[in-house]
C-alpha beads as a LAMMPS data file, in Angstrom:
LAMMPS data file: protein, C-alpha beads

364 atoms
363 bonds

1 atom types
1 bond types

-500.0 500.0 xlo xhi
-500.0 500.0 ylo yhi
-500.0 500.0 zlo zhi

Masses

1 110.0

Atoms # bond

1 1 1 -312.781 -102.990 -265.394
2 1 1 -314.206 -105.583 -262.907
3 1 1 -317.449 -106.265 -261.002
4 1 1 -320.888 -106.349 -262.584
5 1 1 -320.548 -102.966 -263.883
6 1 1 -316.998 -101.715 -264.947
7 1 1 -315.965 -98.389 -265.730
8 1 1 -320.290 -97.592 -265.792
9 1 1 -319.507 -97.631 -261.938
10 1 1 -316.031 -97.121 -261.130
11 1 1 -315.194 -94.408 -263.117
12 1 1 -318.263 -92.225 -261.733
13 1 1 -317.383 -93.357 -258.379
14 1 1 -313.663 -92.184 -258.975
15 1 1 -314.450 -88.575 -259.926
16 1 1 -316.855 -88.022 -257.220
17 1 1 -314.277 -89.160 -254.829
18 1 1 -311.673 -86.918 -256.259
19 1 1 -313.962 -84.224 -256.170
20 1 1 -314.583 -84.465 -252.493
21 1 1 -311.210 -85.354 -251.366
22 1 1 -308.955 -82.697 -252.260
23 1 1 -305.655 -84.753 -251.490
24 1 1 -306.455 -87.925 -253.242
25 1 1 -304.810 -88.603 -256.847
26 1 1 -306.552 -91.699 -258.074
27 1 1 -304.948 -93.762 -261.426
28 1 1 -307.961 -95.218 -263.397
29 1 1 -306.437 -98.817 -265.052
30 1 1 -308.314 -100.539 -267.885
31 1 1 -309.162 -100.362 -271.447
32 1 1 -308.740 -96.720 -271.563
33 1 1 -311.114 -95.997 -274.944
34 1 1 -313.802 -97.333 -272.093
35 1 1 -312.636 -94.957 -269.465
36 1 1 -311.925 -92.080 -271.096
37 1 1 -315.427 -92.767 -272.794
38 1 1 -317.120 -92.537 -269.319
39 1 1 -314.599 -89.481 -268.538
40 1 1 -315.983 -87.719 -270.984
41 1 1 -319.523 -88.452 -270.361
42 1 1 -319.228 -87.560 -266.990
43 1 1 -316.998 -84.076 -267.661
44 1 1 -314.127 -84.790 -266.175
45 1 1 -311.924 -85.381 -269.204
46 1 1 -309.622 -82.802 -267.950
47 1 1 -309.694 -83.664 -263.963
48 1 1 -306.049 -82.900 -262.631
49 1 1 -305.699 -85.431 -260.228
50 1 1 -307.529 -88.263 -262.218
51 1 1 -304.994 -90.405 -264.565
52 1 1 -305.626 -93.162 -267.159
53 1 1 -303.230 -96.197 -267.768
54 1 1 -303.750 -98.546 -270.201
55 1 1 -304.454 -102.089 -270.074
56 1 1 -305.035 -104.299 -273.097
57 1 1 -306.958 -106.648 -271.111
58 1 1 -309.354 -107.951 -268.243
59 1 1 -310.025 -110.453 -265.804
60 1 1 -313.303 -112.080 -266.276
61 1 1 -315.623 -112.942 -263.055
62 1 1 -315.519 -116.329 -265.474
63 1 1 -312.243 -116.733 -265.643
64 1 1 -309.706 -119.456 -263.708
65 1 1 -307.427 -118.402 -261.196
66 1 1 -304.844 -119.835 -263.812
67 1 1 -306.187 -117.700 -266.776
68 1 1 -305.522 -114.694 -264.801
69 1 1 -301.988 -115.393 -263.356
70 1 1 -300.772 -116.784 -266.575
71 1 1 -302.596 -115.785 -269.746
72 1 1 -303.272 -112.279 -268.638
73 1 1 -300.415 -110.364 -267.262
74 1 1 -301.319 -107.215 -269.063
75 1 1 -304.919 -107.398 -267.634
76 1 1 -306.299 -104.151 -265.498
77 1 1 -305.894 -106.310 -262.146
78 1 1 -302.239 -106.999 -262.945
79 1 1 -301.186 -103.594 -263.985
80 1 1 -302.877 -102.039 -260.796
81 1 1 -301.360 -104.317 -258.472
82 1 1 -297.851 -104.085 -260.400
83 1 1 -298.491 -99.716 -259.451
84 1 1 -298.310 -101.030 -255.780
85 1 1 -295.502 -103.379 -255.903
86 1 1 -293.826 -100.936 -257.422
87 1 1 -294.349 -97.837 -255.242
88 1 1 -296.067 -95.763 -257.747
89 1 1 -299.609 -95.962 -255.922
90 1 1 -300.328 -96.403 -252.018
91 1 1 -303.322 -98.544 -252.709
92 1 1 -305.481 -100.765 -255.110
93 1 1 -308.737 -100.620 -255.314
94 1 1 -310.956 -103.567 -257.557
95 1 1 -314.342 -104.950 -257.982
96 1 1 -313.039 -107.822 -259.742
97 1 1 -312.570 -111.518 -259.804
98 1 1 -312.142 -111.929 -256.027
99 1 1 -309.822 -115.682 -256.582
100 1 1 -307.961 -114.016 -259.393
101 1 1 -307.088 -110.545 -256.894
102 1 1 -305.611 -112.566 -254.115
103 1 1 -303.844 -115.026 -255.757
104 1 1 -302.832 -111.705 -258.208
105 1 1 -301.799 -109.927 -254.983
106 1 1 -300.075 -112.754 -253.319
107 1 1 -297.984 -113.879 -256.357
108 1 1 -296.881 -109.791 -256.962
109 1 1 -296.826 -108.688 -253.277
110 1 1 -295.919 -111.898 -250.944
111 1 1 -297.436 -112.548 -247.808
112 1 1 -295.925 -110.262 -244.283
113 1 1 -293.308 -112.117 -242.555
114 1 1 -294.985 -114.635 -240.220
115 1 1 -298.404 -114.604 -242.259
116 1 1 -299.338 -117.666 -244.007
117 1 1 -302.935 -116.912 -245.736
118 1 1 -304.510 -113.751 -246.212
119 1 1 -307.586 -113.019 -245.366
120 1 1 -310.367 -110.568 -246.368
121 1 1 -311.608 -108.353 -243.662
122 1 1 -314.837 -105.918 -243.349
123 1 1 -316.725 -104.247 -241.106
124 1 1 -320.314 -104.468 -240.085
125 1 1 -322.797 -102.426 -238.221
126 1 1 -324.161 -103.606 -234.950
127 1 1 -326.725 -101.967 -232.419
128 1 1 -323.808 -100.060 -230.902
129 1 1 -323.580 -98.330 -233.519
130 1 1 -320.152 -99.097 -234.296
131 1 1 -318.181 -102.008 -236.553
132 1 1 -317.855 -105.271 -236.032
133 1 1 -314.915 -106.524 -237.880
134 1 1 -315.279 -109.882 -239.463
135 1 1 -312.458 -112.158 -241.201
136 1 1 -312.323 -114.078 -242.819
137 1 1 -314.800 -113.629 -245.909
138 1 1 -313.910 -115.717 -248.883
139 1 1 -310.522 -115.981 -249.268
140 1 1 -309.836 -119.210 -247.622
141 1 1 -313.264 -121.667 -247.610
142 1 1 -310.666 -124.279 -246.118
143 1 1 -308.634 -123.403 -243.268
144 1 1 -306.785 -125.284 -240.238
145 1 1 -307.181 -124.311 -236.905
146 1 1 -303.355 -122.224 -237.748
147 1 1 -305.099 -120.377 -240.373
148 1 1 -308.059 -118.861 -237.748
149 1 1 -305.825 -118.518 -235.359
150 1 1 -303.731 -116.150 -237.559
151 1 1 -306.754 -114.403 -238.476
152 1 1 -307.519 -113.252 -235.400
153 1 1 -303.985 -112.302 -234.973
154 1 1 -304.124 -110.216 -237.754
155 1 1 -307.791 -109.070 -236.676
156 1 1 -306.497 -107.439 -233.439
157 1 1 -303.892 -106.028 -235.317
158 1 1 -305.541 -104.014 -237.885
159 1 1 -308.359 -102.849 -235.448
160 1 1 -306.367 -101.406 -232.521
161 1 1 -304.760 -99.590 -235.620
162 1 1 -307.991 -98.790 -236.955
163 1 1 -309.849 -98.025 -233.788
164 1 1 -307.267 -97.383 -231.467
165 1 1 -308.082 -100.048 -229.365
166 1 1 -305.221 -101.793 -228.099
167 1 1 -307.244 -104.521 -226.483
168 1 1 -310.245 -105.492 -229.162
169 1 1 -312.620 -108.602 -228.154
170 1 1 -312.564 -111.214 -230.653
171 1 1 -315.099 -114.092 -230.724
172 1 1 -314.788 -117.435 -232.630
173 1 1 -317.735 -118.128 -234.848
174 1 1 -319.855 -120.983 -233.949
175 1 1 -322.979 -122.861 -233.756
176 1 1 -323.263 -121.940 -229.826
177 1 1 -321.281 -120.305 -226.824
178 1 1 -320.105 -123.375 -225.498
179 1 1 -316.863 -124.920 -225.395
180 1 1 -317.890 -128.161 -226.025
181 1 1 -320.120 -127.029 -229.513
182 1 1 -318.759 -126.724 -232.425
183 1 1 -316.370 -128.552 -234.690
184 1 1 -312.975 -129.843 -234.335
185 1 1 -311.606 -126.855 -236.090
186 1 1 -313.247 -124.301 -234.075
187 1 1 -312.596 -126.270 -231.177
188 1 1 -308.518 -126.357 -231.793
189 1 1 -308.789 -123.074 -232.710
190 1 1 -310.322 -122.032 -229.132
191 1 1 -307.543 -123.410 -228.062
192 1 1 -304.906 -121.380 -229.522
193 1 1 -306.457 -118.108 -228.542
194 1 1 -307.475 -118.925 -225.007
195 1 1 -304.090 -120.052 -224.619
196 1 1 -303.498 -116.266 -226.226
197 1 1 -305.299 -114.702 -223.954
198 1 1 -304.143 -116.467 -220.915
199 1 1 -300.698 -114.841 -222.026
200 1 1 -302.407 -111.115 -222.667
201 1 1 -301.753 -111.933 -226.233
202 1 1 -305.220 -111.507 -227.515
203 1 1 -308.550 -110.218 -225.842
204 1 1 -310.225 -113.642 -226.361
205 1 1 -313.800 -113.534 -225.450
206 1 1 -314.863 -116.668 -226.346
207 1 1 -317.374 -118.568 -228.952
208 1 1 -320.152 -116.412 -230.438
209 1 1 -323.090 -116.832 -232.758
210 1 1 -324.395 -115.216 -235.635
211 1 1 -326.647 -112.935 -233.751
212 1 1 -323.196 -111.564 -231.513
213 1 1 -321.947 -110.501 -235.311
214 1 1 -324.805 -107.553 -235.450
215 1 1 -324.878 -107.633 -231.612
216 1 1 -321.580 -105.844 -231.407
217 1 1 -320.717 -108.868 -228.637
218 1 1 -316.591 -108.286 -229.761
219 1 1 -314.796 -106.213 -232.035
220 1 1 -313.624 -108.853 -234.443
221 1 1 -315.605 -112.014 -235.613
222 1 1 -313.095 -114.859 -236.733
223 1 1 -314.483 -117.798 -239.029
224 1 1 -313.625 -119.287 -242.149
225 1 1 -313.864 -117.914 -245.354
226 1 1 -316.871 -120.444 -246.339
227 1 1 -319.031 -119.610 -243.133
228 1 1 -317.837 -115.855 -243.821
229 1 1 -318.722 -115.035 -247.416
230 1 1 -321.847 -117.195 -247.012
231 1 1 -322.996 -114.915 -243.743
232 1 1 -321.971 -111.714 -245.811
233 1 1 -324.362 -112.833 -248.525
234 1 1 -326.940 -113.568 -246.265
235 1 1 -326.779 -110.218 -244.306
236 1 1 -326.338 -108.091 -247.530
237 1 1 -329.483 -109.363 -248.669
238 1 1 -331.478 -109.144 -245.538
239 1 1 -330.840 -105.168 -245.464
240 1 1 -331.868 -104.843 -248.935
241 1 1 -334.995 -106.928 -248.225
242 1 1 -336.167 -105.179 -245.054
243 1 1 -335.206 -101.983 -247.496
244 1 1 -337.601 -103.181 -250.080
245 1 1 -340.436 -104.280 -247.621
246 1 1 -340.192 -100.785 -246.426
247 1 1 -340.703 -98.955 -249.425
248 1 1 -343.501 -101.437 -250.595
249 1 1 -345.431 -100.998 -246.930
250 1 1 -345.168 -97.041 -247.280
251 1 1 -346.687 -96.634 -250.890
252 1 1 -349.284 -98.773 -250.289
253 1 1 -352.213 -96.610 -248.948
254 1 1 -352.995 -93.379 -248.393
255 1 1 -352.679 -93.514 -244.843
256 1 1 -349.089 -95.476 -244.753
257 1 1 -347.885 -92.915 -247.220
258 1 1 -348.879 -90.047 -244.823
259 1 1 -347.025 -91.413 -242.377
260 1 1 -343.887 -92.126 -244.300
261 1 1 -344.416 -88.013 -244.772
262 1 1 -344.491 -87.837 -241.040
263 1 1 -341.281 -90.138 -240.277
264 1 1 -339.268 -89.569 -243.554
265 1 1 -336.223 -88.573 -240.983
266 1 1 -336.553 -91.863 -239.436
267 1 1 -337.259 -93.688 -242.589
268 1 1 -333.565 -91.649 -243.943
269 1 1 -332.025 -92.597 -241.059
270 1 1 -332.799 -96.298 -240.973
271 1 1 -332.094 -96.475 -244.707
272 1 1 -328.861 -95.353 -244.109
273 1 1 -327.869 -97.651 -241.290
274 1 1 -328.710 -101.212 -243.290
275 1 1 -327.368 -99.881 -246.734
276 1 1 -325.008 -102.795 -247.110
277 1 1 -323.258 -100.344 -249.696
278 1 1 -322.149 -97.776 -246.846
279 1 1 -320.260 -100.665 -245.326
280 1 1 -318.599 -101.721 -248.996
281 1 1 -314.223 -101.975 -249.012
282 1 1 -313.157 -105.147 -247.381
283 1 1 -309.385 -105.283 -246.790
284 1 1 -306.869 -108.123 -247.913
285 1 1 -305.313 -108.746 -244.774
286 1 1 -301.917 -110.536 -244.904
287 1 1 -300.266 -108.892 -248.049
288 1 1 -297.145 -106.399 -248.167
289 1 1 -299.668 -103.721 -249.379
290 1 1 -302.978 -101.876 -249.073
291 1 1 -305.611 -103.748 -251.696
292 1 1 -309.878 -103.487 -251.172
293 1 1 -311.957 -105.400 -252.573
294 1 1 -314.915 -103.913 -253.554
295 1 1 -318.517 -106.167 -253.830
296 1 1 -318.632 -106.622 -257.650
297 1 1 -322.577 -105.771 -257.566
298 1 1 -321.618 -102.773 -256.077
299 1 1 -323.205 -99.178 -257.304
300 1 1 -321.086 -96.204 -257.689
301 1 1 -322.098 -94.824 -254.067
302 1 1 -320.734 -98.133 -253.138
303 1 1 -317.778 -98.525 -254.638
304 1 1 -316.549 -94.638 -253.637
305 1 1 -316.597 -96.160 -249.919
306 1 1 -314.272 -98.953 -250.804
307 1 1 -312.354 -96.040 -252.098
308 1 1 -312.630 -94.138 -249.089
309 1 1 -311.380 -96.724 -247.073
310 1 1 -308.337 -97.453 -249.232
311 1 1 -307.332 -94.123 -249.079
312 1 1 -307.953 -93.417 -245.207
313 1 1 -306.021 -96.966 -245.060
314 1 1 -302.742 -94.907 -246.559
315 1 1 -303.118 -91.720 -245.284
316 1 1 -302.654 -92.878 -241.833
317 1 1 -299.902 -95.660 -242.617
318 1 1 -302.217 -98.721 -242.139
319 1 1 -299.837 -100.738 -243.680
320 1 1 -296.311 -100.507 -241.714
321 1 1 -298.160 -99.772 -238.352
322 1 1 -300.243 -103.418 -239.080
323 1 1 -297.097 -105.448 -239.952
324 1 1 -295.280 -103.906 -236.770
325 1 1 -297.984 -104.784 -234.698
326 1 1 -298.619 -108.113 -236.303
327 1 1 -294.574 -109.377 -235.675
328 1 1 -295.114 -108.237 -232.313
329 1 1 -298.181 -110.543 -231.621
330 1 1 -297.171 -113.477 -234.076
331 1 1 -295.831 -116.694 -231.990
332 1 1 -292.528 -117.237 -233.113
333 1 1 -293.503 -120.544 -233.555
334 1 1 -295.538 -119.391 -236.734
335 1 1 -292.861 -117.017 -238.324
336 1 1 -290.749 -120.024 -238.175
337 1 1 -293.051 -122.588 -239.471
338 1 1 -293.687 -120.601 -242.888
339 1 1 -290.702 -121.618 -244.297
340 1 1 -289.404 -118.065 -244.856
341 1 1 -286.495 -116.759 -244.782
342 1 1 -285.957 -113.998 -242.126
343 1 1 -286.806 -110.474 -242.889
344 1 1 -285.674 -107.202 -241.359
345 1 1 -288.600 -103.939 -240.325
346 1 1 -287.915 -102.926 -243.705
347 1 1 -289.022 -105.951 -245.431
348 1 1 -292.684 -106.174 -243.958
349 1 1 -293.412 -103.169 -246.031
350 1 1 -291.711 -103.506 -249.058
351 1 1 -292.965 -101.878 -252.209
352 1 1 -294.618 -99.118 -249.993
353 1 1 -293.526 -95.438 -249.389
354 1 1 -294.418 -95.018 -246.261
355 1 1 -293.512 -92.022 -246.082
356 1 1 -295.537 -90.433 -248.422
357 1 1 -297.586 -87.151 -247.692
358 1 1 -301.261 -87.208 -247.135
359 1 1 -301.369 -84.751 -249.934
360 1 1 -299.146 -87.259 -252.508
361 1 1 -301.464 -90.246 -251.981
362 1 1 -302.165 -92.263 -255.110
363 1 1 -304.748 -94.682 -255.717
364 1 1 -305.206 -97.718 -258.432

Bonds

1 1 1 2
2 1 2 3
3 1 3 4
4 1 4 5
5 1 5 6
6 1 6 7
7 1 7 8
8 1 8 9
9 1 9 10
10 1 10 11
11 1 11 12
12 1 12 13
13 1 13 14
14 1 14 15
15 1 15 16
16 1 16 17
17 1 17 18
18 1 18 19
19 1 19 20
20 1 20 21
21 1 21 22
22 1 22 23
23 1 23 24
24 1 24 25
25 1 25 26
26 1 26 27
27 1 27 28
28 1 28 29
29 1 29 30
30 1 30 31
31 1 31 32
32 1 32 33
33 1 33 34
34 1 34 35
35 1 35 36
36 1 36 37
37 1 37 38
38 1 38 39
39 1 39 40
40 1 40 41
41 1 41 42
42 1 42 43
43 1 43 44
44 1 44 45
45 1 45 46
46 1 46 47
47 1 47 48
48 1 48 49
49 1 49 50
50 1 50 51
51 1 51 52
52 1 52 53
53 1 53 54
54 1 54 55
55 1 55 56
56 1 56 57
57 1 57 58
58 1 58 59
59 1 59 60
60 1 60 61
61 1 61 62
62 1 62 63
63 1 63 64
64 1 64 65
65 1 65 66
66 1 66 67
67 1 67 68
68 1 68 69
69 1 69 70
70 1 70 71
71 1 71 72
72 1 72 73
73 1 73 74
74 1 74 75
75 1 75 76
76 1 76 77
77 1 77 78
78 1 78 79
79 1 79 80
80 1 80 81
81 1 81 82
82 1 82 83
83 1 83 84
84 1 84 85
85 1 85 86
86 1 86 87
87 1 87 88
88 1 88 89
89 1 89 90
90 1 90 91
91 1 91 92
92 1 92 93
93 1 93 94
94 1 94 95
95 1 95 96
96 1 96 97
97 1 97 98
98 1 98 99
99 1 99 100
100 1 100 101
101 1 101 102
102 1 102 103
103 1 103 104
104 1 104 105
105 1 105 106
106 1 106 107
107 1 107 108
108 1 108 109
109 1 109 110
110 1 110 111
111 1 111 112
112 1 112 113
113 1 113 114
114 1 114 115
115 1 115 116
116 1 116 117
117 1 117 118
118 1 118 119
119 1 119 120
120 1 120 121
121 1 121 122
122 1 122 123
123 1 123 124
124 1 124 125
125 1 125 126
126 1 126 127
127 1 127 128
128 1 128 129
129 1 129 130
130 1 130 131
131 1 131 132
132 1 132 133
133 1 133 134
134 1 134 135
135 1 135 136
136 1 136 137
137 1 137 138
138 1 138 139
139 1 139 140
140 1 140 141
141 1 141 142
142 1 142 143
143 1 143 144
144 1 144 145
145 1 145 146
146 1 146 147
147 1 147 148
148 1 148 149
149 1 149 150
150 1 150 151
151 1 151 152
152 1 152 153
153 1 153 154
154 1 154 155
155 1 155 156
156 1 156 157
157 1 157 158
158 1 158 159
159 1 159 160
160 1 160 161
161 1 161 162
162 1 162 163
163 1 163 164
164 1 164 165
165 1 165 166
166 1 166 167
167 1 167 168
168 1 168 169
169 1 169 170
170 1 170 171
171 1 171 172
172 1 172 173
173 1 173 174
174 1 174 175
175 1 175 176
176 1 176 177
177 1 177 178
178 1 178 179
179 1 179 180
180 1 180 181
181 1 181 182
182 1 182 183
183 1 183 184
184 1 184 185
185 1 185 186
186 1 186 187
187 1 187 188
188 1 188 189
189 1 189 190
190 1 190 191
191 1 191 192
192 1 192 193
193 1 193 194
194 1 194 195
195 1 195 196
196 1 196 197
197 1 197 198
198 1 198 199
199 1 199 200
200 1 200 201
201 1 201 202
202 1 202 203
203 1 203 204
204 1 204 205
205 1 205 206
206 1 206 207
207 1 207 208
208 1 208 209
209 1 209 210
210 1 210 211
211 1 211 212
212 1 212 213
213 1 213 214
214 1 214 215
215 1 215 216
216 1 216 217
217 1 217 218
218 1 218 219
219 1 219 220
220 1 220 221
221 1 221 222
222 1 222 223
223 1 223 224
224 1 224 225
225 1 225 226
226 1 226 227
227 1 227 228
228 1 228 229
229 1 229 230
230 1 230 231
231 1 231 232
232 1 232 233
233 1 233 234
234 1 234 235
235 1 235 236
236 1 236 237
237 1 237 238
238 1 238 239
239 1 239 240
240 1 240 241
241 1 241 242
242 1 242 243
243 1 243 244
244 1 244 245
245 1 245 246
246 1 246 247
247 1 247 248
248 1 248 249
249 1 249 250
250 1 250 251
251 1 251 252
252 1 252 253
253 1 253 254
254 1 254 255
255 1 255 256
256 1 256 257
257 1 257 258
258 1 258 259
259 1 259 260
260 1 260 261
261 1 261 262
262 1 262 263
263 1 263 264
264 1 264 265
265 1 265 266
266 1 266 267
267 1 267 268
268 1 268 269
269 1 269 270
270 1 270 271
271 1 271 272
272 1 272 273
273 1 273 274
274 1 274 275
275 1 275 276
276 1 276 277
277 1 277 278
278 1 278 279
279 1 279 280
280 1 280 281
281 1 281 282
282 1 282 283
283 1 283 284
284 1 284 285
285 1 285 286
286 1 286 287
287 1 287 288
288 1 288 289
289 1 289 290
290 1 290 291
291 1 291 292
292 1 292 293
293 1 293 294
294 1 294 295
295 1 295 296
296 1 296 297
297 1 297 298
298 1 298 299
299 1 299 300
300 1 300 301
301 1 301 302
302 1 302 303
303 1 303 304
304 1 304 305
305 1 305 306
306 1 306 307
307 1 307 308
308 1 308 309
309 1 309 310
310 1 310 311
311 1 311 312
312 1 312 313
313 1 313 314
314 1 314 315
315 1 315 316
316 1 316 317
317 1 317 318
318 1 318 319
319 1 319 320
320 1 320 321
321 1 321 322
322 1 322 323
323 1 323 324
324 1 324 325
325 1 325 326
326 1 326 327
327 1 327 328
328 1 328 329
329 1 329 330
330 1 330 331
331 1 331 332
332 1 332 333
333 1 333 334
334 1 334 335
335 1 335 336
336 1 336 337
337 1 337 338
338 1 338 339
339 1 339 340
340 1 340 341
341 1 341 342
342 1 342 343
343 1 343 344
344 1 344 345
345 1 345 346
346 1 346 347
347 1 347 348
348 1 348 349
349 1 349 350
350 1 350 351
351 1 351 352
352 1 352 353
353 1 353 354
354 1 354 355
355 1 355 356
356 1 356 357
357 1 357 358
358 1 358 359
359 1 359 360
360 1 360 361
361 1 361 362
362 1 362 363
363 1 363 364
């Protein structure tokens, strides 16, 4: 029910996804006289492996963080994220009120032993044609020096899952390359993960600059959630700009639209690589289950890749895999510092079958 759009966009983006991806059950959540509506419009009343559940009501981009934790606990967030608590679904999928979904998920899910914040993780293309990963990206505008540190932690975590890399480079956003640049919360946070890498903890490769981000300079990309939404924004609407500028430049002329005949491969091809939307699904790292956020201007194409990557996410056991590796690489110093209690294996992935067939995997 959330993002610009609702069930205009999700539900379209659902059935094409379930259409294409033979093992995927997905559980549409909402008003369901709306879905079923667009169900129906779209021909897929009858899909087998596309359920409705009801909920009586929604979160509003509008509305408080308060309004949705305690005034709506039948809303279509709180349902969905009650499916993965409970085991019924293997991931959670919204375009909603980003504020109201983690402090949703936290509140439902808890945080994995030794984690203190989540953050929100995507990836990004760079010239080497591969993804940077950058955290954190609105989830935390304020953060300590702790809170980056554990970022990165969690950074290397998911992508030597993700990418098989056991040893991904991670650079610390900043204003320039040197040590001395920067402010006192980069700075302490350098700190930390040189002092990581000196112990083969992390791959620390030092400070980087916005440029490094599209560069592909490291594999991850730590920063704050202010710097990080802010430099999403920014980039999401430079690809859509040099997008626009294109089209504009090739219709105007006979002779420019002649040669958009001649390079319409390489116009395709370049299209593709800066549609923000292909790179849409940014992951809620930190929580004791799988939840995307999807960009809530997002178009259907877009919002079936932050599908995709939920369900790729569960069908290769993101989830235990990333809170094995991250109470492997968390200090002890943090786990104890949470003021947690202790928790066995089992507890870092509680709520989640893990052992769930590719075939059986269910998605809110």
């Amino acid at each position: 029910m959330g993002g610009d759009h609702g069930p205009a966009v999700t539900v379209p983006a659902a059935i094409s996804f379930a259409n294409r991806e033979p093992e995927a059950e997905l559980v549409l959540v909402g008003l369901e006289e709306d879905i079923r509506a667009q169900l129906k419009k779209h021909k897929a009343s009858a899909h087998p492996r596309l359920s409705v559940l009801h909920a009586a009501e929604a979160v509003s981009m509008d509305d408080s963080i308060e309004t949705a934790l305690r005034r709506k606990k039948d809303s279509s967030m709180w349902v969905a994220l009650r499916l993965v608590k409970d085991a019924q679904v293997q991931a959670c999928v919204s375009a909603g009120n980003t504020g109201a979904l983690m402090a949703v998920s936290r509140y439902l899910l808890k945080t994995i032993h030794g984690v203190d914040r989540p953050a929100i993780c995507t990836i990004l293309p760079n010239q080497k044609d591969g993804p940077t990963y950058m955290l954190d990206l609105g989830a935390n505008v304020d953060c300590e020096p702790l809170h980056l540190h554990q970022f990165a932690l969690m950074g290397s975590a998911l992508v030597s899952v993700m990418e098989g890399n056991p040893r991904p480079t991670i650079g610390l956003l900043n204003v320039g390359e040197e040590d001395i640049k920067g402010n006192e919360m980069v700075k302490q946070t350098a700190e930390l993960l040189r002092a990581d890498h000196e112990k083969g903890i992390l791959n620390f490769y030092g400070n980087v600059e916005g440029n490094d981000i599209f560069e592909g300079t490291t594999d991850i990309v730590v920063c704050d959630g202010f710097v990080g939404n802010v430099t999403l924004k920014a980039s999401e609407g430079l690809g859509r700009f040099v997008k626009s500028v294109l089209t504009t430049e090739f219709k105007n002329g006979i002779l420019n639209m002649l040669g958009a005949v001649i390079a319409r491969d390489a116009i395709k091809a370049i299209s593709r690589r800066l549609n923000p939307s292909r790179y849409n699904g940014a992951s809620l790292l930190g929580l004791r289950g799988l939840i995307f956020k999807s960009h809530g201007g997002a178009d259907a194409y877009g919002y079936e890749w932050a599908i995709q990557r939920a369900f790729d996410a569960a069908k290769y056991d993101v989830l235990s895999r990333l809170a094995n590796t991250i109470a492997e690489l968390m200090p002890q110093q943090h786990a104890e510092g949470m003021g947690k209690p202790a928790e066995t294996g089992a507890d870092l992935v509680s709520g989640q079958n893990t052992t769930t067939k590719p075939s059986q995997q269910k998605t809110a």
